[in-house]
SERO-4910 file (N, C-alpha, C, O; in steps of 0.05 Angstrom, whole numbers):
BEGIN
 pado doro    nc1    nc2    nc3   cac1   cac2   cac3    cc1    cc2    cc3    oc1    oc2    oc3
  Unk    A     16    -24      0      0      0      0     17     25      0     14     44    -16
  Unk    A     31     25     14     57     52     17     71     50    -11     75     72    -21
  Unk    A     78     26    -25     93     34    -50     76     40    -69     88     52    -86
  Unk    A     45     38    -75     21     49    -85     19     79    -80     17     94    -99
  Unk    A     21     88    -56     17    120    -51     48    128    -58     44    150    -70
  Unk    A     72    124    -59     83    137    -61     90    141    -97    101    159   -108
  Unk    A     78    117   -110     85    116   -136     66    137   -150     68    144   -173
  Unk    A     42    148   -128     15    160   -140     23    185   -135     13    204   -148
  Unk    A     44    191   -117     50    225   -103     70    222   -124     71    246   -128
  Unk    A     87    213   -140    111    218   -160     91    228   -180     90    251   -188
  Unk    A     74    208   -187     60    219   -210     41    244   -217     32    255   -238
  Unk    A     37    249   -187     21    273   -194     39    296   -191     38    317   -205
  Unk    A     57    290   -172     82    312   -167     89    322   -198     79    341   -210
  Unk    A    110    303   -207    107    306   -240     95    315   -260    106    328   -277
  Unk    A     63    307   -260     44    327   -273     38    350   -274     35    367   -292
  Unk    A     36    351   -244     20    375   -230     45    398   -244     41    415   -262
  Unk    A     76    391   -229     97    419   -240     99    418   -267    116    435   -273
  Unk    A     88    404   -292     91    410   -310     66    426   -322     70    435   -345
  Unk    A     45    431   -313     18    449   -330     25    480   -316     24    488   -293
  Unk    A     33    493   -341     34    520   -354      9    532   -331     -9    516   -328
  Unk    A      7    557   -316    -14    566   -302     -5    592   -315     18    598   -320
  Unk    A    -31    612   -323    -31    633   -336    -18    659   -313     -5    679   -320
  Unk    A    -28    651   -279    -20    661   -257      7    668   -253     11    687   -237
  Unk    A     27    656   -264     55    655   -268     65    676   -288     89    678   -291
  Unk    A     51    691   -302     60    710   -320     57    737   -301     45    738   -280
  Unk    A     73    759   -316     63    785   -298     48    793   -314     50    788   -338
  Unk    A     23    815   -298      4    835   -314     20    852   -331     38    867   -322
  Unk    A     11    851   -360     36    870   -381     14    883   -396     -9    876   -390
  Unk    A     17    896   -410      6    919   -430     27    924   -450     51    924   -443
  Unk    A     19    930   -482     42    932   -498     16    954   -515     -8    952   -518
  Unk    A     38    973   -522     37    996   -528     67   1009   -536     87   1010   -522
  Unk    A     62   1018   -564     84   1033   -585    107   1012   -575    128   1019   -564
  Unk    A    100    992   -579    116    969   -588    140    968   -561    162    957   -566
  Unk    A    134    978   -538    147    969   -514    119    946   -497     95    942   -503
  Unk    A    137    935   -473    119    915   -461    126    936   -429    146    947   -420
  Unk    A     97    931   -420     94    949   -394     87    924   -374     69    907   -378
  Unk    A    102    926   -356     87    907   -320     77    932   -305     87    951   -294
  Unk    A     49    922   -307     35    941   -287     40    927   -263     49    905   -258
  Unk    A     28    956   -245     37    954   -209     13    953   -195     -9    953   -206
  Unk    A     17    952   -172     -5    968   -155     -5    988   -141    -19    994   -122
  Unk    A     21   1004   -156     24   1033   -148      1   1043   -157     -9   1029   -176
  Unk    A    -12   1066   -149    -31   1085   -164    -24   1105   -163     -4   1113   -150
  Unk    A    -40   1119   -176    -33   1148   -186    -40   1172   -176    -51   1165   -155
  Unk    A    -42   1196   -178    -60   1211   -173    -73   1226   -196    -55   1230   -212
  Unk    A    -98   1237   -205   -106   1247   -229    -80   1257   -239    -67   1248   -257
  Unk    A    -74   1285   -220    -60   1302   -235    -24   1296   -243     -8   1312   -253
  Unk    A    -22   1262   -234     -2   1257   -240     -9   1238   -283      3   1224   -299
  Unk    A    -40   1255   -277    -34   1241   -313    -28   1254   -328    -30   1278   -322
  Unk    A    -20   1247   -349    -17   1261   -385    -36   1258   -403    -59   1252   -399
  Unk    A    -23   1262   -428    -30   1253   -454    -45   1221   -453    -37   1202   -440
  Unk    A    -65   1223   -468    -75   1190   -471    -56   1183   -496    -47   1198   -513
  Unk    A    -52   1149   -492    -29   1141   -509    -46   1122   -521    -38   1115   -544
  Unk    A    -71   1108   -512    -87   1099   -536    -99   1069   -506    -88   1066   -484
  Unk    A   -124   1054   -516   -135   1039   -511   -131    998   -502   -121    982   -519
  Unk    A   -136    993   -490   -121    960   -492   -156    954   -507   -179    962   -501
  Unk    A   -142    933   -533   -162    922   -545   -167    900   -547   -184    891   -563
  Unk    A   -152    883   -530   -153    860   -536   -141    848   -513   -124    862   -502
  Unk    A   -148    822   -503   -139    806   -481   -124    777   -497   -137    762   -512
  Unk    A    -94    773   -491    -78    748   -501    -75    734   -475    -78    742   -452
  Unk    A    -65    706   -488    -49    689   -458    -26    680   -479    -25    679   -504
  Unk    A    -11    675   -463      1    677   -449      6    711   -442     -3    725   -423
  Unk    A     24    718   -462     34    746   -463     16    763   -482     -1    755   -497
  Unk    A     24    794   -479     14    812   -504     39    805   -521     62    806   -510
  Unk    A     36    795   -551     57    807   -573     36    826   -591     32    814   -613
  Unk    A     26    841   -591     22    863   -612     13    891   -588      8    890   -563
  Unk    A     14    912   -606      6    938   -596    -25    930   -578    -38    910   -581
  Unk    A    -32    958   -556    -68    946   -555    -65    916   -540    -82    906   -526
  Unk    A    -58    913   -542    -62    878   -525    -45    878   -492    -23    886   -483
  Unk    A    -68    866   -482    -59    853   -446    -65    820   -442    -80    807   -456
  Unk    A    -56    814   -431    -60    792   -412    -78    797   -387    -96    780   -386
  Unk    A    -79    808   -375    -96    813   -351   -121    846   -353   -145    850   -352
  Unk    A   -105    857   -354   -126    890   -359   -141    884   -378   -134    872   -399
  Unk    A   -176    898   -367   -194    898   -384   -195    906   -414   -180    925   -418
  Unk    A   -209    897   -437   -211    919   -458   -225    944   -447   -245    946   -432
  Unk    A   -211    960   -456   -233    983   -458   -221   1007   -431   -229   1029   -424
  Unk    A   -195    985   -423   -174   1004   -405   -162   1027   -417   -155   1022   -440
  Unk    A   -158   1048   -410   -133   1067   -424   -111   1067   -415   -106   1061   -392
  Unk    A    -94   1075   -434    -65   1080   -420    -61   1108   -432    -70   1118   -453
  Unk    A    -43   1121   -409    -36   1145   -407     -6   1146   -407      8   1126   -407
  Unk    A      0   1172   -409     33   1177   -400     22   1199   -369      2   1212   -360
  Unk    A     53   1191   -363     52   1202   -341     67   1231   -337     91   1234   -341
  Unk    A     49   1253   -330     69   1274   -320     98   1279   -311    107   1271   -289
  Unk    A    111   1290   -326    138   1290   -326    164   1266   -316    186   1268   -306
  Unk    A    144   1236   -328    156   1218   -337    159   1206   -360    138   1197   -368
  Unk    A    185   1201   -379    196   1194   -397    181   1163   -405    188   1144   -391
  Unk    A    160   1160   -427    141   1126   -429    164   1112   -429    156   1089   -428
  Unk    A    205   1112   -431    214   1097   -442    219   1082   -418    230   1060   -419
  Unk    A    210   1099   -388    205   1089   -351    187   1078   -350    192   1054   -347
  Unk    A    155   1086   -351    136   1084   -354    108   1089   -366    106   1099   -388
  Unk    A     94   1084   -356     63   1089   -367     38   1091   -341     39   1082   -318
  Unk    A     19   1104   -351     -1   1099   -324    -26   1084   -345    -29   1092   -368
  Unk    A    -42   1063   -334    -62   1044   -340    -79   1053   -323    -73   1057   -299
  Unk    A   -108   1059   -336   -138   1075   -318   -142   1043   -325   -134   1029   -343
  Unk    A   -157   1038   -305   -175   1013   -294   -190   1012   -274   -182   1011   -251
  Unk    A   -218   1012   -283   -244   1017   -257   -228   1047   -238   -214   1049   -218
  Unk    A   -239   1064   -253   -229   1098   -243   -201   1107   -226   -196   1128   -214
  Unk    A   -181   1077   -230   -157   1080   -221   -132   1080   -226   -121   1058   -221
  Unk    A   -114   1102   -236    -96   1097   -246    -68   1080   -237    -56   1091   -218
  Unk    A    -56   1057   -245    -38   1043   -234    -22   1053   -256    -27   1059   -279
  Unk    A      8   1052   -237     37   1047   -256     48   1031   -265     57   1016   -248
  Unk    A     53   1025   -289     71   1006   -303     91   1012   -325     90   1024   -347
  Unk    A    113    997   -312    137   1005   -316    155    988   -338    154    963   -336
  Unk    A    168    998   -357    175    991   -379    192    963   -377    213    960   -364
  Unk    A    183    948   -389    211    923   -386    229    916   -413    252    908   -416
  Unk    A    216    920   -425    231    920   -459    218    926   -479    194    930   -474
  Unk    A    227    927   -508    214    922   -532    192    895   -528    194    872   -518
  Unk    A    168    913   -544    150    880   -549    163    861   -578    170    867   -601
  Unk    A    160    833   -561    175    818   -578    145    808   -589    124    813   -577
  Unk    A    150    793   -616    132    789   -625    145    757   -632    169    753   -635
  Unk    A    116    728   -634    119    714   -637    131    706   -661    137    682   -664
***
């Protein structure tokens, strides 16, 4: 019986660390062809700017095109931020709240 349970805890051990969980990615946004990790810093209004355009679309794993998230709603905006450089960051409005997200590289595309 013990070499039955332990042969059943290998096998699920095994399985289990090999399925991909979408939870394991970070929240990103891609826009003018950089990739953003949003925070849960927030913002304050008057720390916004210019609108830099809309998320239109939801991917998994990752965003590879402009407009596209993994986690943030469609229909989110992204902004720039007051006298911050987008090549630092960006601010993301989501449910009347602006969070920061901060640049991690060029969007790579598949």
């Amino acid at each position: 019986m013990r070499k039955v349970f332990l042969i059943l805890l290998c096998i699920s051990l095994i399985t289990g660390c090999s399925k991909e969980h979408s939870s394991s990615y970070p929240s990103s946004v891609a826009i003018n062809n950089n990739m953003y990790g949003l925070s849960n810093t927030t913002l304050k209004i008057q720390d916004i700017g210019e609108e830099i355009g809309p998320i239109e679309k939801i991917t998994h794993p990752m965003p590879t095109k402009n407009g596209e998230s993994n986690e943030v709603p469609v229909g989110s905006t992204l902004y720039m931020i007051n006298g911050v450089n987008m090549d630092e960051a960006i601010a993301v409005k989501v449910d009347e709240e602006y969070y920061k997200a901060t640049k991690n590289g060029p969007l790579s595309s598949k």
